[in-house]
VONUMI-404581 format. One record per residue: residue in three letters; x, y, z of N, C-alpha, C in turn. Coordinates in steps of 0.2 Angstrom, whole numbers, plus 5000, padded with zeros to 4 digits. Example, Ala and Ser with C-alpha at 12.3 -4.5 7.8 and 13.67 -1.06 7.14 Angstrom:
2
ALA506649725039506249785039506649845039/SER506449895035506849955036506450005039/
//
This chain:
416
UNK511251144903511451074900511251014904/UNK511251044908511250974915510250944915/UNK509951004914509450994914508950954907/UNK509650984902509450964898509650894894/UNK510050874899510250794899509650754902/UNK509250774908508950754911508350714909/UNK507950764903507650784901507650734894/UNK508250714892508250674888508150594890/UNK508350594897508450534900507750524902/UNK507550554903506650544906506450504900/UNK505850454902505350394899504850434897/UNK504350414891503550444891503150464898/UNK503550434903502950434910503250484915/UNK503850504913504150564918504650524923/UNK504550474923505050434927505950424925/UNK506250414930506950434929507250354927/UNK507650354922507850284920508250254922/UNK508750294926509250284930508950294940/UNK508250274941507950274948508250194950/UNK508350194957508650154961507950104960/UNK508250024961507749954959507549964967/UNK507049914967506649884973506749814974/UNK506449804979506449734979505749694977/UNK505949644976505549594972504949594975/UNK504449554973503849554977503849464979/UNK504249444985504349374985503749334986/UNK503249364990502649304989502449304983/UNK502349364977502049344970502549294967/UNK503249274969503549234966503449164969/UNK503749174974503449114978502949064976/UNK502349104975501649064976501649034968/UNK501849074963502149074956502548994955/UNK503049004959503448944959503148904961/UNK502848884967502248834970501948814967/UNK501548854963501048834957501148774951/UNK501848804949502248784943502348724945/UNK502748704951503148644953502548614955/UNK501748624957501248584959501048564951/UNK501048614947500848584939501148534937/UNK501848514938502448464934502048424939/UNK502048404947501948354949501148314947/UNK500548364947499748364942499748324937/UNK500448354932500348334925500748264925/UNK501248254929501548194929500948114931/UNK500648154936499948104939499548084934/UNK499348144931498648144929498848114921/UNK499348114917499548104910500048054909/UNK500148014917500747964914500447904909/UNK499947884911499547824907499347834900/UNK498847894899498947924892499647944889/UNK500147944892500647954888500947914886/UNK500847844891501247774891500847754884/UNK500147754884499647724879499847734870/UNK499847834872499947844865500747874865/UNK501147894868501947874864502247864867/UNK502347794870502847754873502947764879/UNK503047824885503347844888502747874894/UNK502947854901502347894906502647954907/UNK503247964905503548044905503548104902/UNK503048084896503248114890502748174891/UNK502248184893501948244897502248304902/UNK502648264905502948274909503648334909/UNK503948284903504348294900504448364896/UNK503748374892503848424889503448504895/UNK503248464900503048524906503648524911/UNK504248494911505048534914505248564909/UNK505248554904505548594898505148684898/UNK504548674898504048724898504248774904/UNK504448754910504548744916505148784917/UNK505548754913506348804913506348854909/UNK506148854904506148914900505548964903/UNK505048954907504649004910505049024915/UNK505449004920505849034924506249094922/UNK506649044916507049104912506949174911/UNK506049164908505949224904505649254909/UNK505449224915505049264923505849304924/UNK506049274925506749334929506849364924/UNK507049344919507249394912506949454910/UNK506249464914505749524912505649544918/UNK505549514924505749554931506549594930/UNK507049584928507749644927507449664921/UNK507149674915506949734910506649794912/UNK506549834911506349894912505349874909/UNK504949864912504349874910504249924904/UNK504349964905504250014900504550014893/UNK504949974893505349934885504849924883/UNK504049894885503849864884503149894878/UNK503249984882503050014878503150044872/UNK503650074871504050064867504050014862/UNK503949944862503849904857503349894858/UNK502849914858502049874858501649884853/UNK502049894848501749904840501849834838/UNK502649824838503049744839502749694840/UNK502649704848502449654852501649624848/UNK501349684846500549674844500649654836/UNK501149654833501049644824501349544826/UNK501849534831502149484832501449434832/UNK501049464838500449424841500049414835/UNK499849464831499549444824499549424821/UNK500249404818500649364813500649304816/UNK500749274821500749204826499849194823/UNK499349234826498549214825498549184817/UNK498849214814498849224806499049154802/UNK499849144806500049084801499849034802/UNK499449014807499348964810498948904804/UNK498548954799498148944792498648914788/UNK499148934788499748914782499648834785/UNK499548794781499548694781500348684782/UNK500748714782501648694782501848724789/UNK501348764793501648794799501248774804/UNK500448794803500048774807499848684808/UNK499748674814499648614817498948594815/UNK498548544816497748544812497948464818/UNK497348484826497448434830496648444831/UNK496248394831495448384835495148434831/UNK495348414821494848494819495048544821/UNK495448574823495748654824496148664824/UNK496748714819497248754818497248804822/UNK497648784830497848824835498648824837/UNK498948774833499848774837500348784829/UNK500748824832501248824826502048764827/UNK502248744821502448684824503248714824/UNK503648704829504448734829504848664831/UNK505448674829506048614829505748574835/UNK505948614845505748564846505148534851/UNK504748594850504148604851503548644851/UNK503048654852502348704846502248744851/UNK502048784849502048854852501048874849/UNK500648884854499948904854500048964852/UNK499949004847499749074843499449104849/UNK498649094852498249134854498549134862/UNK499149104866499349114873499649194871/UNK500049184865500349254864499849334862/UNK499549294858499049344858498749394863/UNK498449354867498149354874498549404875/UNK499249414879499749464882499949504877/UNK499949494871500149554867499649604864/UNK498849574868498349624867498449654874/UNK498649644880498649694884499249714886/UNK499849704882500349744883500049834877/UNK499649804870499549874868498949894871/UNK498449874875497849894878498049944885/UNK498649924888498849954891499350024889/UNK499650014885500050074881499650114880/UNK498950104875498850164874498250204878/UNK497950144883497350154886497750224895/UNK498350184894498650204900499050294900/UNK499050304892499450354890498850414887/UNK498250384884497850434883497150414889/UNK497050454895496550454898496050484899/UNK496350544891495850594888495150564884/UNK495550524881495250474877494750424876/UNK494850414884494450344887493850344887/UNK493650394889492850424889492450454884/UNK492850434878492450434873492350374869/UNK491950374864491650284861492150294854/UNK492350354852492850374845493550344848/UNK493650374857494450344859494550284861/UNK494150244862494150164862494050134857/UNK493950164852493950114845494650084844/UNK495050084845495750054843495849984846/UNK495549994853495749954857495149884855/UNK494649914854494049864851494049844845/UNK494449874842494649854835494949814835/UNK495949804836496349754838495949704843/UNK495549724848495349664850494849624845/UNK494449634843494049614837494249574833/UNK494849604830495349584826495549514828/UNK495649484835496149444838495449424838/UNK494849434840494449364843494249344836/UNK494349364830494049354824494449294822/UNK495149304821495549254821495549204825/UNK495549204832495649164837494749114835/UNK494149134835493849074833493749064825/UNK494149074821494349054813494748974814/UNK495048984820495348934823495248834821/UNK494448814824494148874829494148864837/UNK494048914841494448914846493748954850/UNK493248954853492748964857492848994862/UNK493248944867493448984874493949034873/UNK494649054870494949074870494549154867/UNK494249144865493949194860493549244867/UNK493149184868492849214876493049254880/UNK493749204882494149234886494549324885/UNK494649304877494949374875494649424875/UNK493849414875493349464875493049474881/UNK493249454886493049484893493649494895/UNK494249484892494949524895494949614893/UNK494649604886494449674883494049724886/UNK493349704888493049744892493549774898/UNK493649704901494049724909494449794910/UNK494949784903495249824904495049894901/UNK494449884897494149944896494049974905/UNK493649934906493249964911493849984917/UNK494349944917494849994923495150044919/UNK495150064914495550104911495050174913/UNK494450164915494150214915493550224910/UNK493250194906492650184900491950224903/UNK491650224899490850244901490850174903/UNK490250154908489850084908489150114900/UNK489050154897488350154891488950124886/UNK489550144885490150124881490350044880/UNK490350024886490449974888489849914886/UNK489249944889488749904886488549884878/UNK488849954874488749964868489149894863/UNK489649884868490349814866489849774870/UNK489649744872489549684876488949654873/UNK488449684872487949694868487849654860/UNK488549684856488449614850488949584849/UNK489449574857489949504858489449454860/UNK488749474863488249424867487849394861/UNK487749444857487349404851487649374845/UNK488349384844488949344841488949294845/UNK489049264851489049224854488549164852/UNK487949204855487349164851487349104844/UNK487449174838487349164832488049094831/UNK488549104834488949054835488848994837/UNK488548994841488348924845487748924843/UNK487348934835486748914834487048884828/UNK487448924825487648914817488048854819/UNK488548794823488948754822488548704829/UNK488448664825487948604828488348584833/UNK489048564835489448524841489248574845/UNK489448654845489248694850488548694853/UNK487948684848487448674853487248614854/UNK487548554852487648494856488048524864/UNK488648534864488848544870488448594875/UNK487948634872487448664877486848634879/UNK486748584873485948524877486348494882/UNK487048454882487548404886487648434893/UNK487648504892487848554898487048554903/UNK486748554898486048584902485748504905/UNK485848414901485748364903486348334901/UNK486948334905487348274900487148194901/UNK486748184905486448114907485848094898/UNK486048154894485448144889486048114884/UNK486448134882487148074878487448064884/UNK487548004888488248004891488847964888/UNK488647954881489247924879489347964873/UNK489248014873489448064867489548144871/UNK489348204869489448244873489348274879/UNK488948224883488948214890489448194894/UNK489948154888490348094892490948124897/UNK491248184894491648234897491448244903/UNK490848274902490548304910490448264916/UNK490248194912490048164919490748124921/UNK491248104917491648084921492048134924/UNK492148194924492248254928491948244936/UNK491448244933490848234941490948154944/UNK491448124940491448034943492148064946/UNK492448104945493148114947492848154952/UNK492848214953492748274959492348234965/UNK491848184962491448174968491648104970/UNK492248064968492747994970493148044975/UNK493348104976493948134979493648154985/UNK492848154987492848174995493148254998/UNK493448255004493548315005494248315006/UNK494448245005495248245005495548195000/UNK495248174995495448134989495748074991/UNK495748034985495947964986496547954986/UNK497048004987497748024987498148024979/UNK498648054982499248054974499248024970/UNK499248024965499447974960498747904960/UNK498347914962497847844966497247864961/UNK497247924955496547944951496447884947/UNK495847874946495547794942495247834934/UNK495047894936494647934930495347944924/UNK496047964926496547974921496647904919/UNK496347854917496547794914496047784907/UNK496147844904495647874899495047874898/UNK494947864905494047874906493947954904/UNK494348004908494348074908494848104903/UNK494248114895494748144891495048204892/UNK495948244890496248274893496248304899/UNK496648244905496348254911497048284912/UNK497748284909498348324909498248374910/UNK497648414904497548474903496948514904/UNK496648504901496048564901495448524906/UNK495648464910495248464914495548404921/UNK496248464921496848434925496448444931/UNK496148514935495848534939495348454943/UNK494848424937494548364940495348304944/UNK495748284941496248234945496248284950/UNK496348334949496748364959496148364963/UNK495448354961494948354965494748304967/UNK494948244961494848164966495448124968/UNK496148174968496748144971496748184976/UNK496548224978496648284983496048314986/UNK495648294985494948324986494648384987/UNK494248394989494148454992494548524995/UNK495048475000495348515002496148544998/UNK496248494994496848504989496548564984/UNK496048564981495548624976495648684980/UNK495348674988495448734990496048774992/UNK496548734992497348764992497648784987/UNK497248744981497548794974497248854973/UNK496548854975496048934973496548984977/UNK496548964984496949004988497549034987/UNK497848984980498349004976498349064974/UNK497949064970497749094964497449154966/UNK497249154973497049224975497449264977/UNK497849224978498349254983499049294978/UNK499049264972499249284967499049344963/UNK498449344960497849404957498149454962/UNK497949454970497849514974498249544974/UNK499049494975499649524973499849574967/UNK499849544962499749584956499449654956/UNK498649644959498449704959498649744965/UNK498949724969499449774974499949784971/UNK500249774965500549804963500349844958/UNK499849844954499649894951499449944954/UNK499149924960499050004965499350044965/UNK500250034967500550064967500850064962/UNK501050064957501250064951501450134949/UNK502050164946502150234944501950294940/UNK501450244935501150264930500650224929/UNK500250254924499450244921499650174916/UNK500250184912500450084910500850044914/UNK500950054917501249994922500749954927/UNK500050014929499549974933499149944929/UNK498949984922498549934919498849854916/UNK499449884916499749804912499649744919/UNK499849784924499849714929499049694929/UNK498749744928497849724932497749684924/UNK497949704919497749634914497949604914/UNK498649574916499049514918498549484924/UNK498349514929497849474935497249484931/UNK496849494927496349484925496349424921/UNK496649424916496949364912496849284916/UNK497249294921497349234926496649244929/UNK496349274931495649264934495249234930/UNK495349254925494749224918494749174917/UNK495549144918495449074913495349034922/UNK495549034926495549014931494848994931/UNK494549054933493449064934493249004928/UNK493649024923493248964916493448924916/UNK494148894919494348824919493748794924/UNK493748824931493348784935492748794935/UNK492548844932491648834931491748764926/UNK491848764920491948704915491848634918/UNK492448614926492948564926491948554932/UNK491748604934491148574940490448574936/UNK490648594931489948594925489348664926/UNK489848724930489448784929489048794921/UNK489648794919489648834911489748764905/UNK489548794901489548734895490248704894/UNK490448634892491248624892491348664887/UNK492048684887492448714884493148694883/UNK493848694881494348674882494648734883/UNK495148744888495548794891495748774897/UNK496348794897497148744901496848804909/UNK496948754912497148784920497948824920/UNK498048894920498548944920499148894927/UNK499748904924500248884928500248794929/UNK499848764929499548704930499648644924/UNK499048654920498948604914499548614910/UNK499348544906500148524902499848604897/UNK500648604895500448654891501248684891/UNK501748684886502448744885502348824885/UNK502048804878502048884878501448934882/UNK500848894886500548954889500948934896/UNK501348914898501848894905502148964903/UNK502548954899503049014899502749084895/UNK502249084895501949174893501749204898/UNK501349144903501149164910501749184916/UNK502249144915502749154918503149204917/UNK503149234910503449314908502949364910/UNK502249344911501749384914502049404922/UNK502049364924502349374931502949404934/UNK503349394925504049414926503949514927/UNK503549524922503249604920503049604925/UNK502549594931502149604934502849634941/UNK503349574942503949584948504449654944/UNK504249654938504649734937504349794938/UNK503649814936503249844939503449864946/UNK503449804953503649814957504149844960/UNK504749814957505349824957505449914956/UNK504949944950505150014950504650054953/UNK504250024958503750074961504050084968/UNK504150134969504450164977503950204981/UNK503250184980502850204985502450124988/UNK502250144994501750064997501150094997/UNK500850054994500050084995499650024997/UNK499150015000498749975003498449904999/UNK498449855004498149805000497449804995/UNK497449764990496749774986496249774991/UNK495649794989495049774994494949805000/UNK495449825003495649835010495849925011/UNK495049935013495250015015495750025021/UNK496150095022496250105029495750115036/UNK495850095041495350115046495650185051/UNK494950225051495250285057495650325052/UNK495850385054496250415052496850435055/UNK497250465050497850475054497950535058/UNK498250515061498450565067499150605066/UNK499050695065499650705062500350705069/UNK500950705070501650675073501250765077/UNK501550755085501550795090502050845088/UNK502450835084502950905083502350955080/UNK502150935075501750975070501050995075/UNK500850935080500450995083500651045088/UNK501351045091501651075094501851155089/UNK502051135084502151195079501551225079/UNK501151205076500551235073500251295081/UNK500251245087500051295092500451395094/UNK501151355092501651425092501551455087/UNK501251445080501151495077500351525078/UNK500151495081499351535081499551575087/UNK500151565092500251615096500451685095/UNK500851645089501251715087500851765085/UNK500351725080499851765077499351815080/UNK499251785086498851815092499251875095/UNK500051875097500351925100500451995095/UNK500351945088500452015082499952035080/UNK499352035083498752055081498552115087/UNK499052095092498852125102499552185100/
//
């Protein structure tokens, strides 16, 4: 009877539901928090003036990123004390919610229609971006099922679900239209293929006509391939779609190696369109320079690592991939924000993670984080830093070489 209590209490993963919690993993919270309270004081600098301009108020940016601010908190701790694995369990939920959200956005009474694009749904007392959800409700089910069938993985027949629904989202996502995000969603997809275990022939088989859909997109919508001549010379329009880039570069290169201090940016006096957000990274760079950019990377690596230290040790095949999409997501947008903001890659719009103004992608990442500290909390093995092999080998405890000599003795007396 006992055993068969036991047995009902077990999870899909073999793990015991009633196993003692861990402790949190406080530098991933830590730096989390740091990040967030550097974003409120960014977004306050970089958008008091355009706030003041277009609604009355230098707070009002501000305003709606402590709002953002509190409710990410909320939902961080909320999902750090849930059981991770709830998560599996709804992840049919989780992925129909994220669809419906891509979906109504079309509806003219629900969807927002802001700079030509229907991306935000509008609620009482503030809009909620469809595709920040998206994003994490495709690697809550990429990880369910990637993580529970690894039979499956190594076929091109057992990744079609995941390529599907991903497909599904990026189709939506630039219906929008929405280019970076789409980007982004679609090398979240591979990543997690490719940690899940995929063929690389598999892999390139996907890559292959997301590269020529890419194209045919930036061929067929004239602004897109203006933003690729701009990208390649934006000194050939500076006052059209040049003009983004180069006051980027009048920003980062006004900021020296230690910026012209707080609050002291000249580019946020709407020289630098959304300097609050998708191109908040340029004010830290001429308020703080050089050295201020390289304390936020340093963030953010130190964040990523973490994460993936804890999918290391993670208990199961869905708890590591879900962290490792959660640190890959952050990597993505982080890599494309600041390839964009230094004119690596062609502009594009997409929010600096934890930083740029922004409610609801504040608080999806900070429920990202919250999963990530429960994963932890239910793993009771230490496993090694990412990257970081061990050195030498161990050396087994002298009892055991002590033992081991008494038995080849004994074996020797019983052989004489």
């Amino acid at each position: 009877m006992k055993e068969k209590r036991l047995r009902k209490k077990r999870d899909p993963f073999g793990s015991h539901i009633n196993d003692p919690l861990g402790r949190s993993d406080i530098v991933l919270v830590a730096v989390t928090l740091a990040l967030v309270a550097f974003g409120v004081l960014m977004v306050y600098s970089a958008g008091m003036y355009s706030g003041e301009k277009m609604y009355g108020t230098k707070y009002y940016f501000v305003y709606k990123q402590l709002l953002g601010a509190g409710l990410g908190l909320a939902a961080m701790f909320l999902f750090s004390r849930i059981d991770y694995r709830v998560l599996y369990k709804l992840r049919y939920v989780i992925l129909a919610v994220s669809v419906v959200l891509l979906a109504i956005v079309f509806i003219p009474s629900v969807g927002i229609e802001n700079y030509g694009a229907r991306r935000w749904i509008n609620l009482p007392f503030f809009t909620i971006q469809a595709s920040e959800v998206g994003k994490f409700g495709f690697i809550v089910f990429a990880a369910a099922y990637l993580g529970t069938r690894p039979d499956k993985v190594t076929s091109f027949k057992g990744i079609l679900p995941v390529i599907g629904v991903g497909g599904t989202m990026c189709v939506l996502i630039i219906l929008e239209p929405n280019m970076s995000v789409t980007i982004c969603m679609a090398a979240l997809m591979i990543v997690m293929l490719f940690l899940s275990g995929a063929k690389i022939k598999h892999l390139l088989a996907v890559i292959a006509p997301l590269i020529a859909a890419a194209v045919v997109l930036i061929l067929i919508e004239p602004y897109r391939f203006k933003r690729l001549m701009a990208f390649i010379d934006p000194w050939d329009s500076p006052l059209a779609e040049g003009y983004q880039l180069i006051q980027s570069y009048f920003g980062l290169g006004a900021g020296g190696f230690f910026g012209v201090g707080l609050f002291n940016s000249r580019q946020k006096y709407l020289f630098l369109p959304f300097s609050e957000s998708d191109f908040i990274f340029s004010v830290i760079g001429e308020e703080l320079g050089l050295f201020g950019c390289m304390i936020v990377l340093i963030a953010y690596i130190i964040m990523i690592r973490r994460a993936l230290k804890v999918a290391q040790g993670a208990p199961d095949r869905f708890g590591s991939l879900l962290c490792s999409g959660i640190a890959a997501i952050i990597a993505i947008q982080v890599m494309v924000n600041v390839a964009v903001v230094t004119g690596s890659i062609p502009p594009t719009g997409l929010p600096l993670p934890f930083i740029s103004s922004g409610s609801s992608g504040l608080i999806v990442f900070m429920s990202g984080i919250g999963v990530v500290n429960s994963v932890k909390r239910r793993s009771h093995k230490s496993s090694p830093l990412a990257f970081i092999k061990p050195v030498g080998k161990v050396k087994p405890p002298r009892a055991e070489k002590t033992n081991k000599r008494a038995k080849t003795k004994m074996r020797k007396a019983a052989t004489h």
